[in-house]
C-alpha positions as CSV (number, residue, x, y, z in Angstrom):
1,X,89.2,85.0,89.5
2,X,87.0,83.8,92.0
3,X,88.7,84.8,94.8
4,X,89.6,87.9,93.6
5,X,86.1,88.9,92.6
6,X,85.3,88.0,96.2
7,X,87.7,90.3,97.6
8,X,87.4,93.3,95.3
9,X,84.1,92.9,93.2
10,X,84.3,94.6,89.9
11,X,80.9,96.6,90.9
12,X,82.7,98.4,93.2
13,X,84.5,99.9,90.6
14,X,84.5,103.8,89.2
15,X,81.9,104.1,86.0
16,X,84.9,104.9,83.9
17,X,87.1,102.2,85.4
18,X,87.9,99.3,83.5
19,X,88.6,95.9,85.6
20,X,88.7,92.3,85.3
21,X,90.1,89.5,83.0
22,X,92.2,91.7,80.2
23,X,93.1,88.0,78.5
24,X,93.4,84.6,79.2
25,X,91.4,81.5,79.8
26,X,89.2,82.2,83.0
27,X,89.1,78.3,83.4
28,X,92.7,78.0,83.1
29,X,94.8,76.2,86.0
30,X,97.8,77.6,87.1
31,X,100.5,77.5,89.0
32,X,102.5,80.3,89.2
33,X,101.2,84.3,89.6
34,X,103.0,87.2,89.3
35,X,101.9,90.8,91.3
36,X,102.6,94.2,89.5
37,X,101.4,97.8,89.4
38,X,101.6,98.1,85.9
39,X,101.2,96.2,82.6
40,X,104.2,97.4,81.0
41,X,106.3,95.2,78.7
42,X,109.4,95.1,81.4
43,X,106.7,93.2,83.6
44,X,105.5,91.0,80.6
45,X,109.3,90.1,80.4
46,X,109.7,89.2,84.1
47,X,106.4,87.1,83.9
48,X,107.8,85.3,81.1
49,X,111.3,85.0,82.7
50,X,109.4,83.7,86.1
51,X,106.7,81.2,83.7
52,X,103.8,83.0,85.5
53,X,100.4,81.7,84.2
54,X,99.1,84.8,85.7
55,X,99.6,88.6,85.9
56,X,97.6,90.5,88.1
57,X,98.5,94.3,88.1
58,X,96.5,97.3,89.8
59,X,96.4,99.1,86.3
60,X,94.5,98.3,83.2
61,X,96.1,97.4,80.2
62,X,93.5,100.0,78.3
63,X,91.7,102.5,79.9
64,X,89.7,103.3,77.0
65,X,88.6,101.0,74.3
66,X,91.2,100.3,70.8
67,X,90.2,98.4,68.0
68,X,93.4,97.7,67.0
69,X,96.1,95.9,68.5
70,X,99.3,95.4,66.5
71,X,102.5,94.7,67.8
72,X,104.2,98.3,66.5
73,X,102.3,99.2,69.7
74,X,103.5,98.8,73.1
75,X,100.4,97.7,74.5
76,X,99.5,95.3,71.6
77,X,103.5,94.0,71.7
78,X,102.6,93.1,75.3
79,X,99.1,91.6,75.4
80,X,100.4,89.7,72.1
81,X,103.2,88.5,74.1
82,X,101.3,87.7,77.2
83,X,98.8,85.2,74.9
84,X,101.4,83.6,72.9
85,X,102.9,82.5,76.1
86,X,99.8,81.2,77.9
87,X,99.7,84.0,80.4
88,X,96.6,85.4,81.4
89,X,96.3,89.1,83.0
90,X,93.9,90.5,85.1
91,X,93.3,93.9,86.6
92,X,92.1,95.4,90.1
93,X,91.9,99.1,90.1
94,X,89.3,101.7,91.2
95,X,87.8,98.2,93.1
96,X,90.6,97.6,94.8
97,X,91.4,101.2,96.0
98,X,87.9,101.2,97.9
99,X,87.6,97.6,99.1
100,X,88.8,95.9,102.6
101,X,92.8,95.2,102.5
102,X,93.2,97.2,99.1
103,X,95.0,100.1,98.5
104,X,94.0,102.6,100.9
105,X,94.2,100.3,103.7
106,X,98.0,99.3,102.8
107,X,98.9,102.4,102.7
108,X,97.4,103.1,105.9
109,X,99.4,99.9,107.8
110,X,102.3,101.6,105.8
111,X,102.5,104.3,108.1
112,X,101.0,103.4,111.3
113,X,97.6,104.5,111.3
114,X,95.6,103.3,113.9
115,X,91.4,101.7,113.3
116,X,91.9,103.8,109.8
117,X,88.5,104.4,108.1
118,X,87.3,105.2,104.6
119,X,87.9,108.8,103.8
120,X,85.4,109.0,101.4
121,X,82.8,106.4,101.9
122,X,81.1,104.5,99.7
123,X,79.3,102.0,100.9
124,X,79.5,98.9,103.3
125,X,81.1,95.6,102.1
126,X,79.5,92.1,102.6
127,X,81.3,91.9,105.8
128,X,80.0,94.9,107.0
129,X,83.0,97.1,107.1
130,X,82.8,100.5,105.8
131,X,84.5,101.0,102.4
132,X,85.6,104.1,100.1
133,X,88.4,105.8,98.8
134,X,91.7,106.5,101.3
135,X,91.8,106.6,104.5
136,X,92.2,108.5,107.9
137,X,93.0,107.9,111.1
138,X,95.4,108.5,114.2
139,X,99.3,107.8,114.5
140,X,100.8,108.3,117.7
141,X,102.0,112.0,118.1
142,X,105.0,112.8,116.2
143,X,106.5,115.3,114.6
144,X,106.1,116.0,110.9
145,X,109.6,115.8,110.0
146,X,109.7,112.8,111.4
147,X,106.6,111.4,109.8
148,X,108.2,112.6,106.7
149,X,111.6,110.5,107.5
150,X,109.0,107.6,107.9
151,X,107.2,107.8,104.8
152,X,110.4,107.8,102.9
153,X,111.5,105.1,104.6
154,X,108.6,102.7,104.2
155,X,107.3,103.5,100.5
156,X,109.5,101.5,97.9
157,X,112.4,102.5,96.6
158,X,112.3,104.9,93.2
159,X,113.8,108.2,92.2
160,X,110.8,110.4,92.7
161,X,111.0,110.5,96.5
162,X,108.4,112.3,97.8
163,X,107.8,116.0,98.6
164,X,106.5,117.9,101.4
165,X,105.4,120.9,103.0
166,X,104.5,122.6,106.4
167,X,106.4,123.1,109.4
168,X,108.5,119.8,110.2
169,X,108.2,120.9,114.0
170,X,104.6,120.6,113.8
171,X,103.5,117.5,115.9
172,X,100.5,115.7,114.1
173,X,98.1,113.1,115.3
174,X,95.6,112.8,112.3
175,X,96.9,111.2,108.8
176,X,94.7,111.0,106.0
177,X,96.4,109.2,103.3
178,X,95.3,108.1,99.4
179,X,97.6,105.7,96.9
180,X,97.6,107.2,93.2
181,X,96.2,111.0,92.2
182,X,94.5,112.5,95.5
183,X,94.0,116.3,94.1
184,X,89.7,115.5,94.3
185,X,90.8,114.3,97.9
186,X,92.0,117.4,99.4
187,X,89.0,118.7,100.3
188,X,88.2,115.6,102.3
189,X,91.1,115.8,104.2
190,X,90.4,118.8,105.4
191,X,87.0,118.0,106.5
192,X,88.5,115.3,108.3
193,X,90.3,116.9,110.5
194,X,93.5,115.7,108.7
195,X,97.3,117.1,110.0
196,X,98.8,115.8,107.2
197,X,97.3,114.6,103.5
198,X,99.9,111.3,102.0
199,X,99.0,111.0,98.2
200,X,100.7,111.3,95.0
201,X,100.6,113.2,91.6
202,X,99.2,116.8,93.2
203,X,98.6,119.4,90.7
204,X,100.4,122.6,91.7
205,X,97.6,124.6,91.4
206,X,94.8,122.6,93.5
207,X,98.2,122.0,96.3
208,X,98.7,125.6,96.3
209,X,95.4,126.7,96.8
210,X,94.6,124.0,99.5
211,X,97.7,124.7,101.3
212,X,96.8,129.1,101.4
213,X,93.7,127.7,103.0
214,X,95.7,126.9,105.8
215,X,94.3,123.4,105.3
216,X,96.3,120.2,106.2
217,X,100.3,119.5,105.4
218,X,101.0,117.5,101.9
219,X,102.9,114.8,101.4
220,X,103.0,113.8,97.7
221,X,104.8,110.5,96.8
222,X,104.8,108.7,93.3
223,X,101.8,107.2,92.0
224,X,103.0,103.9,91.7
225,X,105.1,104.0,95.3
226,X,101.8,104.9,97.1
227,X,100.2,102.1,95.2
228,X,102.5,99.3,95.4
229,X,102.2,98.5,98.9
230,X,99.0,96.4,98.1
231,X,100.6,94.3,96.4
232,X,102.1,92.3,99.5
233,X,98.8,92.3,100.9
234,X,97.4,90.7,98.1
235,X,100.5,88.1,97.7
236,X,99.7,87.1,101.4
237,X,95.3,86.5,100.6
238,X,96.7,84.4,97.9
239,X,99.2,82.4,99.2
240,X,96.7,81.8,101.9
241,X,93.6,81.3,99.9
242,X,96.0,78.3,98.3
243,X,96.7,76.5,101.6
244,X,93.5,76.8,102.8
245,X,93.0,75.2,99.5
246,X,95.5,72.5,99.8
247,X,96.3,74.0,96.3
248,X,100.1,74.6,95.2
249,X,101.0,78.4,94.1
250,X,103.6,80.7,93.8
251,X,103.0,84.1,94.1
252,X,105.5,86.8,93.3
253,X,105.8,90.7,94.0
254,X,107.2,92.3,91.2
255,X,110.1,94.9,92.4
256,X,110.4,96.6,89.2
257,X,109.7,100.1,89.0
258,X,107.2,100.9,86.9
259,X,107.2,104.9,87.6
260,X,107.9,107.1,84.4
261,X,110.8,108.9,86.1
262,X,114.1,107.1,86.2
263,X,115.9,109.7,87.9
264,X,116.2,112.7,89.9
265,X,118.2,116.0,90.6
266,X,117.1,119.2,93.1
267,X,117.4,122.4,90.6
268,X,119.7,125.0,91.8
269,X,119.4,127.7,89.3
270,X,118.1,130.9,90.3
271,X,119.6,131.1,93.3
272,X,121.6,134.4,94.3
């Protein structure tokens, strides 16, 4: 917790945000830790399958406060499951997505971005690296068709895919990017200087009225595909942290797809 504390402090996280220890025995020893987006029951069953002592997943179990938690509930099926079994979970969110190899800078390595920097700054870490939400920054020229290719390449695998729009001749130079909901981001990207905005869950509305602006191009993935690619970040502080340590851990990147959508089909009515 430590280390994790160290990396992403919980102060750094959004007023309404909810991170940190979610169960478990902060003292506890353990061994084994397993890396997720989200808290959901099919990752409570692959940390029990996998004897993790630890979960540590980019969402929070509860975003706002229950007094209840029976097991007729999913979530209180799961954290009931996670303490009968001795597992502990933990949560990085709004704290990760600002700090230093978090969110917005995997995403940014994701697609080539070179010396990316905060999109919307926050603040200055102990380090003294600027920090913030997203990131923007220059790729070689391309064209964006080709970035889109990329993209779809390089996020993981899942049946939302990701969308796009603007002319796939255009050749682009400046990439603004932001893992989860980017809508309150568009703006920024534009001021930036942005060719192209890579986020996820965009409002059709707020996209619509950005993109009759003649602002930048959009790409919108899933919300968990633009967030996942922290994860492996985080797996590799870890297993380092360990050696450095001389202390023996496994650390696992969960592969399950935890986006809502299980499947996908382009509609064709309409059409004459």
């Amino acid at each position: 917790m430590a280390l994790m504390e160290a990396w992403y402090p919980a102060s750094r996280a959004e007023s309404w945000d909810r991170v940190g220890l979610i169960a478990g025995d902060p003292s506890a020893h353990v061994t084994s830790i397993l890396l997720a987006v989200d808290p959901v029951s099919a990752v409570v069953d692959e940390a029990i399958d996998e004897d993790a002592g630890l979960v540590i997943t980019h969402h929070p179990l509860y975003l706002r406060g229950t007094s209840f938690l029976p097991t007729s509930d999913p979530k209180g099926a799961s954290i009931t499951r996670l303490i009968k079994n001795d597992i502990a979970l933990f949560n990085a969110h709004t704290n990760a997505d600002v700090s230093a190899d978090g969110v917005g800078d995997a995403l940014a390595q994701l697609v080539g971005i070179n010396s990316p920097s905060p999109l919307v700054p926050t603040g200055i870490d102990q380090a003294g690296r600027p920090i913030g939400h997203g990131r923007i920054g220059s790729i070689a020229p391309t064209r964006l068709g080709d970035f889109l290719d990329l993209v779809a390449e390089r996020l993981p695998a899942g049946p939302h895919g990701i969308f796009g729009s603007g002319d796939p001749g255009k050749i682009i130079e400046r990439v603004a990017v932001s893992g989860g909901a980017g809508d309150s981001f568009l703006e920024a990207a534009r001021e930036g200087g942005a060719d192209v905005f890579l986020t996820a869950d965009l409002r059709h509305h707020p996209a619509s009225e950005h993109l009759e602006g003649g602002a930048p191009a959009l790409i919108c993935g899933s919300h968990y595909a633009t967030e996942w690619p922290w994860l492996p970040i985080l797996e590799r502080k870890l297993v380092q942290a360990a050696s450095t340590a001389n202390v023996e851990v496994r650390v696992k990147v969960s592969t399950i797809i935890t986006e809502p959508w299980t499947s996908h089909r382009p509609t064709l009515g309409g059409r004459k």
